[in-house]
Phi, psi and omega in degrees: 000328200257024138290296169282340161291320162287342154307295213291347186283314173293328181280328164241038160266002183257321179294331165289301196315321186280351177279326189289318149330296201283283187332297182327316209243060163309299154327310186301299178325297174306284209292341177256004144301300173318297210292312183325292181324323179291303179320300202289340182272300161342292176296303196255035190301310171331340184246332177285314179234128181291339171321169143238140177278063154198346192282133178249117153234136202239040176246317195253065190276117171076045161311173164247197193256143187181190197301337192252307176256098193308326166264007190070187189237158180288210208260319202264007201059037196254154204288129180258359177300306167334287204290333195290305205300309183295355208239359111010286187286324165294301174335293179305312176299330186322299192303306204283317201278352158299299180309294195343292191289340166296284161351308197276352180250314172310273218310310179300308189312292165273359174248007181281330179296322188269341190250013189259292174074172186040209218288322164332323209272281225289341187262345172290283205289336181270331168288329174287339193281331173325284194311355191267333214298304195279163177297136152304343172265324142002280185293311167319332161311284213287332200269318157322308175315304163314286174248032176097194216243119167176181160269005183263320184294355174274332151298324180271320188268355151311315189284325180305326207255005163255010169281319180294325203292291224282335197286303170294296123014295183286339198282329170313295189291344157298338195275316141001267185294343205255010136289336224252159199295331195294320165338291202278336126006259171328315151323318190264337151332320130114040165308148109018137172270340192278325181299322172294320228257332181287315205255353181241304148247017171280335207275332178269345208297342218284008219240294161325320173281328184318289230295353158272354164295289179305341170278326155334299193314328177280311154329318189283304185300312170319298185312311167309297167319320204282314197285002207248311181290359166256349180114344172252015211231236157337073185286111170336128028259003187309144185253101134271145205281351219260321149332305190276338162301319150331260162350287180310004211245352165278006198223029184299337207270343186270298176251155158242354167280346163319308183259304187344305174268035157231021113261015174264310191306306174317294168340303227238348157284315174286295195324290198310288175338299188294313185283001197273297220281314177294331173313254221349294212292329183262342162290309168284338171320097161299341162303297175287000000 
């Protein structure tokens, strides 16, 4: 008995301690609440909403919201509770597979730059300030604009103009870390550059990059939404929010719910990254 009362006194001094965390840490506690929820209604939309976000009935157009359709219906007569929730599920591929690929192209990129040095540094570092030259939804445009319209060309083109932000970052934190003695240490040991670099500097690098992915990630849904609501990014019926603001902004004087709740789902997606990303920021901060 006096075993199992001592399990149970340790499972919930580990469970205050982790409330006691999450209390410390607000930022984290909020924004990955926020960010989970979307995620888990995306990933279970099928389950959340009995709709089909594509089924049209055009006897019942421009509802206002009510018990069967909770956010009301578009122009085509489609459930928009539906479409915001499936549209969740682009978002998220947007977020993984944009950051991803940025990640996977910055980070090698800077850190080859940093630990390469001269002119490698110098011929790197002068093609991301090109990329830097232009605005980013700018350069997203002209690139969409170049290869049409669709999400995967909406993909390549969000990941370009986020590959110089982590490739300059990582090329900072190389330059750093590859000063501090365990480094130079491994160096005079006559370690491997592939061995220095997975185990000495990615390895303290990974803590600056989370938290710029997540702040990227509130970029991405912006860039995206912005580029799909001129017509270049996501194309109808897909229920992309940035696509159904689109739609919607021709029915402002009839329905406002059309566009409203696909920008409160954006709103409140960017909200969730960013402050999820500053918890991060404060949290890894060896300073604070």
């Amino acid at each position: 008995m006096s075993i199992l009362t001592a399990v149970h006194a340790r499972k919930k001094s580990r469970t205050a301690l982790l409330f006691r965390w999450l209390w410390r840490h607000p930022g984290i506690t909020f924004g990955g609440v926020m960010i989970a929820a979307i995620v888990l209604l995306g990933l279970f939309a099928p389950w959340v909403s009995a709709q089909d976000p594509y089924n049209q009935d055009l006897l019942n157009t421009l509802l206002p919201p009510s018990a069967d359709h909770f956010f009301g219906t578009d122009d085509y007569g489609r459930d928009i509770f539906a479409r915001v929730i499936y549209g969740a599920r682009i978002s998220i591929i947007e977020v993984v597979l944009s950051v991803g690929l940025a990640m996977l192209v910055g980070i090698p990129l800077g850190v080859l730059s940093g630990m390469a040095g001269r002119y490698i540094d110098m011929v790197i570092m002068w093609v991301m300030d090109m990329l830097f030259a232009f605005p980013g939804i700018v350069l997203a445009i002209l690139v969409v604009s170049i290869l049409g319209g669709g999400l995967a060309n909406l993909l390549i083109a969000i990941s370009l103009f986020a590959i110089p932000v982590y490739a300059r970052l990582s090329r900072n934190l190389t330059l750093g870390l590859k000063r501090m003695e365990y480094v130079e240490a491994a160096q005079a040991l006559g370690l491997s550059w592939y061995r220095i670099v997975v185990h000495y500097i990615l390895r303290n690098a990974i803590g600056p990059i989370i938290v710029q992915s997540t702040l990227t990630a509130g970029t991405v849904i912006l860039a995206a939404a912005s580029l799909s609501f001129l017509g270049l990014g996501v194309q109808p019926p897909m229920p992309e929010w940035g696509t159904m603001m689109s739609d919607g902004r021709n029915f402002l004087g009839i329905n406002i719910y059309l566009s409203l709740f696909p920008g409160l789902a954006i709103m409140l997606t960017v909200l969730g990254f960013n402050v999820l990303g500053d918890g991060l920021r404060d949290l890894l901060d060896k300073r604070s």
